[in-house]
mmCIF file of the N, C-alpha and C atoms, coordinates in Angstrom:
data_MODEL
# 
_entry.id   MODEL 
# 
loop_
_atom_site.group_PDB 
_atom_site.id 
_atom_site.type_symbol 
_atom_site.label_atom_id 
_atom_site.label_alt_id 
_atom_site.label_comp_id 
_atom_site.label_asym_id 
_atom_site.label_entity_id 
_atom_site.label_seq_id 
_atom_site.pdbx_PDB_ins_code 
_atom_site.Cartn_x 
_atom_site.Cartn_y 
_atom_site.Cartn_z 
_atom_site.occupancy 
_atom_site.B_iso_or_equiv 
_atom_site.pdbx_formal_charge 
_atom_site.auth_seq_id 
_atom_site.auth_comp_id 
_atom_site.auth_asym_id 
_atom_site.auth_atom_id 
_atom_site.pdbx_PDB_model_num 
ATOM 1   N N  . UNK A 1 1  ? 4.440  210.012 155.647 1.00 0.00 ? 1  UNK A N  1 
ATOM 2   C CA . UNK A 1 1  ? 5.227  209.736 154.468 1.00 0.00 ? 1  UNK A CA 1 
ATOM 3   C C  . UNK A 1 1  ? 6.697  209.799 154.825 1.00 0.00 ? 1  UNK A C  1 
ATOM 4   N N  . UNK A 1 2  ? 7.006  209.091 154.466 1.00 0.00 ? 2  UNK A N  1 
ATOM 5   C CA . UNK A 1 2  ? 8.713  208.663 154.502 1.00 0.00 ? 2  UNK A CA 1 
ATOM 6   C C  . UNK A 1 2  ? 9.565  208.767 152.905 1.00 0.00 ? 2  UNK A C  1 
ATOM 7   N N  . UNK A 1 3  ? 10.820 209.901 152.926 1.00 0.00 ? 3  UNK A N  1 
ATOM 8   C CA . UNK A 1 3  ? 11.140 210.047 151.644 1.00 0.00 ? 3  UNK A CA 1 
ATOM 9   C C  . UNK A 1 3  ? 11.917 209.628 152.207 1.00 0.00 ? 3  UNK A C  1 
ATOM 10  N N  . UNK A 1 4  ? 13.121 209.096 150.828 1.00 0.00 ? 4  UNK A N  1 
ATOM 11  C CA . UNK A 1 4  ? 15.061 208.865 151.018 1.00 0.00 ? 4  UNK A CA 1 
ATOM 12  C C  . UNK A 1 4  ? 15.784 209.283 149.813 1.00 0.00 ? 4  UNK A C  1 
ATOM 13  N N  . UNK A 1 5  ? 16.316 209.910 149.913 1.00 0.00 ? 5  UNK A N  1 
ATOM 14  C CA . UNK A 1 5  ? 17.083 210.604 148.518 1.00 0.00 ? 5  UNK A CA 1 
ATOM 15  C C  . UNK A 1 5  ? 18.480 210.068 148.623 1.00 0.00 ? 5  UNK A C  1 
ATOM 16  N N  . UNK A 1 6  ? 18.940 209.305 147.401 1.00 0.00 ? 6  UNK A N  1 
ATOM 17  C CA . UNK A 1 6  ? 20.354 208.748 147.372 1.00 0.00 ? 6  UNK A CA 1 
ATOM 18  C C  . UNK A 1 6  ? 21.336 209.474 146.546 1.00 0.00 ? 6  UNK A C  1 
ATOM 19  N N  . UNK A 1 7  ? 22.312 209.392 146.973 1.00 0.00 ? 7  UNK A N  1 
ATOM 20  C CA . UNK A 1 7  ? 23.639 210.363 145.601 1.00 0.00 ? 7  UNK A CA 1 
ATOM 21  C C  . UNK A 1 7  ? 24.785 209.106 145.846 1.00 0.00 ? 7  UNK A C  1 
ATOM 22  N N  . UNK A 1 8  ? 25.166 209.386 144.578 1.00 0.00 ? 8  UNK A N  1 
ATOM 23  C CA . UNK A 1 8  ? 26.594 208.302 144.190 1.00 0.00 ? 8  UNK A CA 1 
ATOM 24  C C  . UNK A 1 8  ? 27.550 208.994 144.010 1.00 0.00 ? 8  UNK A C  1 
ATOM 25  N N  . UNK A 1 9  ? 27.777 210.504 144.612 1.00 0.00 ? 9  UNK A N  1 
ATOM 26  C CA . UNK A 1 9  ? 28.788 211.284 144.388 1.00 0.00 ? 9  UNK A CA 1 
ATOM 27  C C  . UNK A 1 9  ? 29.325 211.909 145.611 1.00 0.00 ? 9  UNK A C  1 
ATOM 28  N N  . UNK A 1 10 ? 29.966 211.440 146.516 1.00 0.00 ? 10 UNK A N  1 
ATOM 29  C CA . UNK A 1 10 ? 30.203 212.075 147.715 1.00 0.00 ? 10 UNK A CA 1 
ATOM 30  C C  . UNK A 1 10 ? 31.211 213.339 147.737 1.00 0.00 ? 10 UNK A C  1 
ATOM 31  N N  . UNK A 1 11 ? 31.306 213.744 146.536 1.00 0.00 ? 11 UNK A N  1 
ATOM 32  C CA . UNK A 1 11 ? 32.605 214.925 146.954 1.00 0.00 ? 11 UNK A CA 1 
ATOM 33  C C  . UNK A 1 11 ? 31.597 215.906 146.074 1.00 0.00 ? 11 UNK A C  1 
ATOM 34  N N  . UNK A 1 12 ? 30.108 215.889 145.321 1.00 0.00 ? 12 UNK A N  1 
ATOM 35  C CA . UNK A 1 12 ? 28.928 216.829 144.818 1.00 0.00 ? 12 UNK A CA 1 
ATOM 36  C C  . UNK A 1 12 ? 27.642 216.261 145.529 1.00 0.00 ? 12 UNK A C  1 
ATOM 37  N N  . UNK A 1 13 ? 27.189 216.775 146.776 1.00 0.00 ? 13 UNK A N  1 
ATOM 38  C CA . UNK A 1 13 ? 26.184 215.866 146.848 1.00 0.00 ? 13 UNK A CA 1 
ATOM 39  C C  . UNK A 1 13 ? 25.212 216.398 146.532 1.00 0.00 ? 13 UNK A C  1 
ATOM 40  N N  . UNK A 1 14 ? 25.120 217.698 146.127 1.00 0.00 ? 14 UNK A N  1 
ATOM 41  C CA . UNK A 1 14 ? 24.010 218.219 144.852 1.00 0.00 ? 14 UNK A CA 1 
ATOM 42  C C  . UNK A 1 14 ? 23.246 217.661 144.010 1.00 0.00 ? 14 UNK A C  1 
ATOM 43  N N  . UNK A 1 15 ? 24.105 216.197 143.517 1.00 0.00 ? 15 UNK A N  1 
ATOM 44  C CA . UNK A 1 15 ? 23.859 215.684 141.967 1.00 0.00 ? 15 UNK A CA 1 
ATOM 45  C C  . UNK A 1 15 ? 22.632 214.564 142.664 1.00 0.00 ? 15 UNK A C  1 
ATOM 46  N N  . UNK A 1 16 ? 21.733 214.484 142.576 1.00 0.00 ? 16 UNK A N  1 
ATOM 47  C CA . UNK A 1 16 ? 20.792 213.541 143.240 1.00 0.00 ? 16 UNK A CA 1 
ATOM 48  C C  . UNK A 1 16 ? 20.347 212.995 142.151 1.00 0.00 ? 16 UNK A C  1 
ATOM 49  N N  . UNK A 1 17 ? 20.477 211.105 142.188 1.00 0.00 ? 17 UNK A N  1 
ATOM 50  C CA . UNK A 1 17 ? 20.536 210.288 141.163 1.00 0.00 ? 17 UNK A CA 1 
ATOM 51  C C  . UNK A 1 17 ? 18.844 209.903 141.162 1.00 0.00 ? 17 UNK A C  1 
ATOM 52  N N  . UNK A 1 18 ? 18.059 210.024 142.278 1.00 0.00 ? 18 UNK A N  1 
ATOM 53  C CA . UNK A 1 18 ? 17.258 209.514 142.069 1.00 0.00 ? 18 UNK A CA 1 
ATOM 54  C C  . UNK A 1 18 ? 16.388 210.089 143.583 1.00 0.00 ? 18 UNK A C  1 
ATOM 55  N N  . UNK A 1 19 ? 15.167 209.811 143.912 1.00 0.00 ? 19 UNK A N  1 
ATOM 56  C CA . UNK A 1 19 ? 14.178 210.300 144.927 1.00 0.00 ? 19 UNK A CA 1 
ATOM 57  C C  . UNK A 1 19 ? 13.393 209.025 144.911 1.00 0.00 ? 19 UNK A C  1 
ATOM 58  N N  . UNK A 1 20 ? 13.002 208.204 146.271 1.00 0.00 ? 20 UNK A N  1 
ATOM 59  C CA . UNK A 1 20 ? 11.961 207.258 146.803 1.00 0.00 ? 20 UNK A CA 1 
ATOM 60  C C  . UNK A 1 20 ? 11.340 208.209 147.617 1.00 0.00 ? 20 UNK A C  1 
ATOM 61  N N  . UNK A 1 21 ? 9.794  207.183 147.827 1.00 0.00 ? 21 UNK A N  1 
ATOM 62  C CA . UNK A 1 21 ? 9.069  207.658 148.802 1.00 0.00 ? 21 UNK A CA 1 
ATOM 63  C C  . UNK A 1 21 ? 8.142  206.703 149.180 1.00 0.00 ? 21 UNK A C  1 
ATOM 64  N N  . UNK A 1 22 ? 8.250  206.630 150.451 1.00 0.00 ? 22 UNK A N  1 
ATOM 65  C CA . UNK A 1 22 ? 7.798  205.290 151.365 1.00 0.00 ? 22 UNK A CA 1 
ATOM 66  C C  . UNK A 1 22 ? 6.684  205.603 152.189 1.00 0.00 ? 22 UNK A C  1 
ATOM 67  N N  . UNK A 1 23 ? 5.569  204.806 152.014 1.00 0.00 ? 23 UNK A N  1 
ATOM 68  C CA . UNK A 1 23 ? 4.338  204.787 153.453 1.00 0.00 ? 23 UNK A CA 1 
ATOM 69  C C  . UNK A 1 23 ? 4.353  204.300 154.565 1.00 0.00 ? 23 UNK A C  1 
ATOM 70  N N  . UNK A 1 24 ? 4.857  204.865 155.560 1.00 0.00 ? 24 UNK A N  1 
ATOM 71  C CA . UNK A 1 24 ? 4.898  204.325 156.746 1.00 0.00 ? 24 UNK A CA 1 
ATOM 72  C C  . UNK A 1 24 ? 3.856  203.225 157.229 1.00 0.00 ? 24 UNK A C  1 
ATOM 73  N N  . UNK A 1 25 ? 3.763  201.801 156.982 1.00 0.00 ? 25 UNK A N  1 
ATOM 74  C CA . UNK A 1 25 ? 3.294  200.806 157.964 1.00 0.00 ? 25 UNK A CA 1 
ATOM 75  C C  . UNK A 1 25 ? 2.940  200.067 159.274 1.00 0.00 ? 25 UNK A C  1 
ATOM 76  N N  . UNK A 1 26 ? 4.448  200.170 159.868 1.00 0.00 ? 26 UNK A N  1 
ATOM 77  C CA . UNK A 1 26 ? 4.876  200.195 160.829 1.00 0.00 ? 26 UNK A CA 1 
ATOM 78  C C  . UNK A 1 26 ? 6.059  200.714 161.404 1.00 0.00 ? 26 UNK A C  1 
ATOM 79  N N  . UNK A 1 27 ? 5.804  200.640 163.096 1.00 0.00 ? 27 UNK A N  1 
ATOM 80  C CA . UNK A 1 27 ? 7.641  201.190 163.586 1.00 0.00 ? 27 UNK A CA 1 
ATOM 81  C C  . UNK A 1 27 ? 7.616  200.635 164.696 1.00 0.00 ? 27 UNK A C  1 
ATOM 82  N N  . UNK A 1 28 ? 9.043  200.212 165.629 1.00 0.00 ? 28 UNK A N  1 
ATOM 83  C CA . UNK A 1 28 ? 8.851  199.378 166.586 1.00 0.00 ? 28 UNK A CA 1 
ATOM 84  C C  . UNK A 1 28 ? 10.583 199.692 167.209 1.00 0.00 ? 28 UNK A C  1 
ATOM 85  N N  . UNK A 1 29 ? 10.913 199.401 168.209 1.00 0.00 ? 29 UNK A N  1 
ATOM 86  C CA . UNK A 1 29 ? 12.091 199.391 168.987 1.00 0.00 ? 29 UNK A CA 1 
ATOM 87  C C  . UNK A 1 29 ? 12.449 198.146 169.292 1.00 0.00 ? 29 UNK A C  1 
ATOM 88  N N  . UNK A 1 30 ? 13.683 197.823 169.197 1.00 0.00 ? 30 UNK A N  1 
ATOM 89  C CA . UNK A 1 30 ? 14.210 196.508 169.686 1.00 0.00 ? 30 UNK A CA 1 
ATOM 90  C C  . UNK A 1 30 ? 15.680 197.172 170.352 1.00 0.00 ? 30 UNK A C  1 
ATOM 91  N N  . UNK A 1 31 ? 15.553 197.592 171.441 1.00 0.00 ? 31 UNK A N  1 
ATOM 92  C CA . UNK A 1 31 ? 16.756 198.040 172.133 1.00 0.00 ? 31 UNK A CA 1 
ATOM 93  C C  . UNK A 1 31 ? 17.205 199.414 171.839 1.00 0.00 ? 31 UNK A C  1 
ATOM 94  N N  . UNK A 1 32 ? 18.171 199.344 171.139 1.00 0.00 ? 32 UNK A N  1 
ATOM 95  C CA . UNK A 1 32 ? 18.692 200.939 170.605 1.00 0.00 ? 32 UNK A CA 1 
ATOM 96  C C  . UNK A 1 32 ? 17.882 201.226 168.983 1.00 0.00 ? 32 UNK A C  1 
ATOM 97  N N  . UNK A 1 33 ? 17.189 199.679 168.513 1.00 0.00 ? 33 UNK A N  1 
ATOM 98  C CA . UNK A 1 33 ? 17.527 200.058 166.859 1.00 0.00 ? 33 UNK A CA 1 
ATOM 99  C C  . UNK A 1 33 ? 15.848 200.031 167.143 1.00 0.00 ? 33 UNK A C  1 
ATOM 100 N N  . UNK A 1 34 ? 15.426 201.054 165.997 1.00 0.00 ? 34 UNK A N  1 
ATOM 101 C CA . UNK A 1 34 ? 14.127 201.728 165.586 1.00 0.00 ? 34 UNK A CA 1 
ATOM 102 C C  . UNK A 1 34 ? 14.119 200.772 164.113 1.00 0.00 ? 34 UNK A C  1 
ATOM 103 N N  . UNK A 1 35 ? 12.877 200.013 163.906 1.00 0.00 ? 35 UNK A N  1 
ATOM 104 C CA . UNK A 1 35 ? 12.387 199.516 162.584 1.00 0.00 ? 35 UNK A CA 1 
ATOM 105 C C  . UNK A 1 35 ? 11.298 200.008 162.311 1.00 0.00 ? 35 UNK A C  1 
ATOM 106 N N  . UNK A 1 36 ? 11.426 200.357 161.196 1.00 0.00 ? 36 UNK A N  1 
ATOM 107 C CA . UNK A 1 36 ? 10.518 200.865 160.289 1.00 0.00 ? 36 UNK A CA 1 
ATOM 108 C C  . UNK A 1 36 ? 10.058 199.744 159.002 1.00 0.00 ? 36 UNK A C  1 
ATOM 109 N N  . UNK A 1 37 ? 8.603  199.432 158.984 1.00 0.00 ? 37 UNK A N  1 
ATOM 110 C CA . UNK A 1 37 ? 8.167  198.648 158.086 1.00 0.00 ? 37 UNK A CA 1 
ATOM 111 C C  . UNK A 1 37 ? 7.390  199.766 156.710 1.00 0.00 ? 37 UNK A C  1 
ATOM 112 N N  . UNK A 1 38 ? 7.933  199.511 155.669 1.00 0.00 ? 38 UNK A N  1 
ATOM 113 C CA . UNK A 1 38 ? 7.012  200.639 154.836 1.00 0.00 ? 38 UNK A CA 1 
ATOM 114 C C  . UNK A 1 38 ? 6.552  199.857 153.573 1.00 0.00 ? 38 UNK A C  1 
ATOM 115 N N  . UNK A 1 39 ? 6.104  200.955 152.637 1.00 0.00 ? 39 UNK A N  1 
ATOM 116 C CA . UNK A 1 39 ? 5.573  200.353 151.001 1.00 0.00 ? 39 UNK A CA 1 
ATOM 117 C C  . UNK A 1 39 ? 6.191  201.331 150.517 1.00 0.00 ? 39 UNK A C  1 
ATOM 118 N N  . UNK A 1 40 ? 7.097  200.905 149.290 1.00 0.00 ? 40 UNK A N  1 
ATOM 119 C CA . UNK A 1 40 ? 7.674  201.694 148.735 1.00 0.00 ? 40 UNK A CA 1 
ATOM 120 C C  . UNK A 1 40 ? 6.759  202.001 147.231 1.00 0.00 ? 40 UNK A C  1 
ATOM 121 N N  . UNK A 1 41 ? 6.693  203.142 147.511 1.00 0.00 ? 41 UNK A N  1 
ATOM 122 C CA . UNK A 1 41 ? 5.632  203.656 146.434 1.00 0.00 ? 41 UNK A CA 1 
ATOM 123 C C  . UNK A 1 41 ? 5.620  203.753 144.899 1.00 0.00 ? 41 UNK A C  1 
ATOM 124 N N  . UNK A 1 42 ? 6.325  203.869 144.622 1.00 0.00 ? 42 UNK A N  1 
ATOM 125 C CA . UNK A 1 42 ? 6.777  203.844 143.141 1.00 0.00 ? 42 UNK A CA 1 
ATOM 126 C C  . UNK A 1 42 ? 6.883  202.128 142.569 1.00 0.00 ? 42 UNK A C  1 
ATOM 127 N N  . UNK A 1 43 ? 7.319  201.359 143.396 1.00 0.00 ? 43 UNK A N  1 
ATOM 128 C CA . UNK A 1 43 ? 7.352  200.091 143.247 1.00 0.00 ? 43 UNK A CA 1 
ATOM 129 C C  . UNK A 1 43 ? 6.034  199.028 143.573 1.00 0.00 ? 43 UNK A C  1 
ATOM 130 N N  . UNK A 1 44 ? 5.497  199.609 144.589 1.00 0.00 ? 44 UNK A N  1 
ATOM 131 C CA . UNK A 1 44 ? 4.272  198.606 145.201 1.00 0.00 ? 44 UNK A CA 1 
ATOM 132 C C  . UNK A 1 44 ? 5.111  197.112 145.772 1.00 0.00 ? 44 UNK A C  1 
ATOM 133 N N  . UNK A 1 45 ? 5.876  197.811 146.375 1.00 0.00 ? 45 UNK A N  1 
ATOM 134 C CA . UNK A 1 45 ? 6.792  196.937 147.353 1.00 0.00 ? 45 UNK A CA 1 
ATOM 135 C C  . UNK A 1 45 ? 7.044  197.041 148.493 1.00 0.00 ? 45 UNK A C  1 
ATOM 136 N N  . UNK A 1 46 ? 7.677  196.279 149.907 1.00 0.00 ? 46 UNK A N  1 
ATOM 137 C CA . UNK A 1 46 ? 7.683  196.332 151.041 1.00 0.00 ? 46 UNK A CA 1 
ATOM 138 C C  . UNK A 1 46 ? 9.286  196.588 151.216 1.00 0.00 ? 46 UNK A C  1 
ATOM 139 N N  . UNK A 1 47 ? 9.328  197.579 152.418 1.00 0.00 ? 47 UNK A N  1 
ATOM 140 C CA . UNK A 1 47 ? 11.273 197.172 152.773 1.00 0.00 ? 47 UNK A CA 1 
ATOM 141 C C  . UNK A 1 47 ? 11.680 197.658 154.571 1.00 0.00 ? 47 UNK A C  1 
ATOM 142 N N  . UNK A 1 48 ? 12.070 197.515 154.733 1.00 0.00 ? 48 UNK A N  1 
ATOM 143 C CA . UNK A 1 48 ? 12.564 197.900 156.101 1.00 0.00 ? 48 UNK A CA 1 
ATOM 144 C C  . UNK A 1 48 ? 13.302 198.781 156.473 1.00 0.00 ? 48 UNK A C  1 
ATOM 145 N N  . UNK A 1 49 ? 13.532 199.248 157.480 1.00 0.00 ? 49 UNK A N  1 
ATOM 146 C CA . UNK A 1 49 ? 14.589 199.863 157.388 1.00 0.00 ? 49 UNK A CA 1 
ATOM 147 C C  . UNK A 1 49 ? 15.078 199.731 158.988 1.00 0.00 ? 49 UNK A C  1 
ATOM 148 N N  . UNK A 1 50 ? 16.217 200.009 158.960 1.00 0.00 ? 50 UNK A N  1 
ATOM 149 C CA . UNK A 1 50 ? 16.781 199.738 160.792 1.00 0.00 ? 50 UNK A CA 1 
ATOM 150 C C  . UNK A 1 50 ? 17.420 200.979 160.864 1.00 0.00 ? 50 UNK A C  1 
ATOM 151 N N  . UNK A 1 51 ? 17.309 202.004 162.335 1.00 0.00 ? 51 UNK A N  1 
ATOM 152 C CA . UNK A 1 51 ? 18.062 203.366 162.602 1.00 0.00 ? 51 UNK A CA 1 
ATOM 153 C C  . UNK A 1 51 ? 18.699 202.949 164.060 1.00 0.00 ? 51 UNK A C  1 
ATOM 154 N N  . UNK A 1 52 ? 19.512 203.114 163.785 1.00 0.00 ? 52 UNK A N  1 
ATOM 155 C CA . UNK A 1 52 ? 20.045 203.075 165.367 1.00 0.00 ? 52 UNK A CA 1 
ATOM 156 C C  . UNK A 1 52 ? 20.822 204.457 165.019 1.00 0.00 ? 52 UNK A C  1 
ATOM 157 N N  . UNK A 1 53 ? 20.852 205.624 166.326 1.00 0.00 ? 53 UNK A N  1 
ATOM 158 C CA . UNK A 1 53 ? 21.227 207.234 166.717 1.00 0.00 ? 53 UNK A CA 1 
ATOM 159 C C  . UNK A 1 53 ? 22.403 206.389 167.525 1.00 0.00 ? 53 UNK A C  1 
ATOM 160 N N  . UNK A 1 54 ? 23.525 207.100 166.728 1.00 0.00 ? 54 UNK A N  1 
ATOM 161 C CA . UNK A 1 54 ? 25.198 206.427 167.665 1.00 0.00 ? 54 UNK A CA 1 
ATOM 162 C C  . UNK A 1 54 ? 25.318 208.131 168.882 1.00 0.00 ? 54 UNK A C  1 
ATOM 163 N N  . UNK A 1 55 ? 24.237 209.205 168.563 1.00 0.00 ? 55 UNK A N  1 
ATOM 164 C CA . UNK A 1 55 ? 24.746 210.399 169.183 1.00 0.00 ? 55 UNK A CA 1 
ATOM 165 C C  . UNK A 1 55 ? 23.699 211.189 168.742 1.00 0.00 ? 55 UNK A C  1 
ATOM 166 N N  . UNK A 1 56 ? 23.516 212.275 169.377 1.00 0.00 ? 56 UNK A N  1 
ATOM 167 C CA . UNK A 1 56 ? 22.130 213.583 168.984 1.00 0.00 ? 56 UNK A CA 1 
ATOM 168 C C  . UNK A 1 56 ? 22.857 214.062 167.419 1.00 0.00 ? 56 UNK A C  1 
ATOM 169 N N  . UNK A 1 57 ? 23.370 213.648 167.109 1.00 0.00 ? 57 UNK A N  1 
ATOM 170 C CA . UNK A 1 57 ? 23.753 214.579 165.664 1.00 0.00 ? 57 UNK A CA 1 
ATOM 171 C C  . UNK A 1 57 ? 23.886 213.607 164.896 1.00 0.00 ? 57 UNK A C  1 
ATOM 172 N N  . UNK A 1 58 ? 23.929 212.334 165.217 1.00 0.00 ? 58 UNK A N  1 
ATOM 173 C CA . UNK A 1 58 ? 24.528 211.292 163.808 1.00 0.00 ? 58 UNK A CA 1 
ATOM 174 C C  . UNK A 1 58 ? 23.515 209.893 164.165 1.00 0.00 ? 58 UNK A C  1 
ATOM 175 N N  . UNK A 1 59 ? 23.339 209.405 163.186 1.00 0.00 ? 59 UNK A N  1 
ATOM 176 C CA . UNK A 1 59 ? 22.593 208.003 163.072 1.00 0.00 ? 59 UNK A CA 1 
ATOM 177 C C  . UNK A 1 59 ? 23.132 207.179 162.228 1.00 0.00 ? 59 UNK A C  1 
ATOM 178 N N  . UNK A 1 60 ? 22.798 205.812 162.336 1.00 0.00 ? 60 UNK A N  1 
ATOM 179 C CA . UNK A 1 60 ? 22.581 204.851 161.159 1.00 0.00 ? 60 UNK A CA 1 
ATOM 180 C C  . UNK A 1 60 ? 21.411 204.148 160.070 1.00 0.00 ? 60 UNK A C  1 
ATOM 181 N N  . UNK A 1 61 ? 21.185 204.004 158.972 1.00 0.00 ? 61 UNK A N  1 
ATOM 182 C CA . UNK A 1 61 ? 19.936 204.134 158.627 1.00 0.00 ? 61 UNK A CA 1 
ATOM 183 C C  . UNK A 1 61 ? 20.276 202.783 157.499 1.00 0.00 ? 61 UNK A C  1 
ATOM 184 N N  . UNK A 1 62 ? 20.067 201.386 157.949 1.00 0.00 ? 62 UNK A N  1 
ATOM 185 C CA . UNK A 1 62 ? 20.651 200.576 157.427 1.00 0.00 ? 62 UNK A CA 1 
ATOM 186 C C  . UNK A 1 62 ? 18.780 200.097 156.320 1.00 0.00 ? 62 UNK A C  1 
ATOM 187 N N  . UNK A 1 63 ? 19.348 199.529 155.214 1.00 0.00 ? 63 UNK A N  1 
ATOM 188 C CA . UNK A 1 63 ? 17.894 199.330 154.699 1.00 0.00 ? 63 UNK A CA 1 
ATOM 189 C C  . UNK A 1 63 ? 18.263 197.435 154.878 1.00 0.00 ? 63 UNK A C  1 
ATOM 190 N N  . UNK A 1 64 ? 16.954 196.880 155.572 1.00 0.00 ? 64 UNK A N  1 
ATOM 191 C CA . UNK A 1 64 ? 16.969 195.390 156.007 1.00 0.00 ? 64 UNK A CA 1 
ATOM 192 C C  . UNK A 1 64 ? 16.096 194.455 154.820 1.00 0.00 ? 64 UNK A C  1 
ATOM 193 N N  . UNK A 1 65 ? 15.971 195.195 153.705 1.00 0.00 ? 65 UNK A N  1 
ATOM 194 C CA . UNK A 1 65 ? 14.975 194.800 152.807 1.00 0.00 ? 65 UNK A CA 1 
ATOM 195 C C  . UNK A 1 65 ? 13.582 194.196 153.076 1.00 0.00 ? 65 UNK A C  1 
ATOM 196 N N  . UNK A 1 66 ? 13.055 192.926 152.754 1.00 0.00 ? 66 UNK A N  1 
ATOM 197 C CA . UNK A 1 66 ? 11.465 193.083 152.653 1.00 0.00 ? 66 UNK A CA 1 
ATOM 198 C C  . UNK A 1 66 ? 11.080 192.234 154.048 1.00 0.00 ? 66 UNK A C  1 
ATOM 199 N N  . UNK A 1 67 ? 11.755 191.753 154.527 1.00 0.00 ? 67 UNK A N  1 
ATOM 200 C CA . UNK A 1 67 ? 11.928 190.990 155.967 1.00 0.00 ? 67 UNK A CA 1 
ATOM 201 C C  . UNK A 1 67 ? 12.274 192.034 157.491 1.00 0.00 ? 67 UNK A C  1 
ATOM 202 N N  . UNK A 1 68 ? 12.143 192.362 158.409 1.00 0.00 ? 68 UNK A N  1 
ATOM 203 C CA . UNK A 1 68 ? 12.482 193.309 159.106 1.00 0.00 ? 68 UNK A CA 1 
ATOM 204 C C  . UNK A 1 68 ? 13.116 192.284 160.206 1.00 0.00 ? 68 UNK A C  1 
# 
């Protein structure tokens, strides 16, 4: 299971607007960037997602929508 929790408040990030949660499908490497194919659960929908790690402490976690 794959969760993502979003906030629209960057100076409280306490205030959490909302909670997804995704079924992992697939995952795959294309160089540095990690794709993730899932079903987003609440919706009964598909989305992607792309991570590329710029460093051991920080990443990018771009969402590629229903196409990967």
């Amino acid at each position: 299971m794959f969760c993502a929790e979003r906030y629209s408040d960057c100076n409280n990030p306490e205030i959490m607007f909302y909670t997804r949660e995704y079924r992992c499908l697939g995952q795959w490497m294309e160089g540095d960037v990690t794709y993730t194919y899932t079903e987003r659960r609440d919706q009964a929908t598909y989305e992607c997602f792309a991570v590329e790690v710029v460093d051991g402490d920080e990443m990018f976690i771009m969402e590629g929508g229903v196409n990967c």
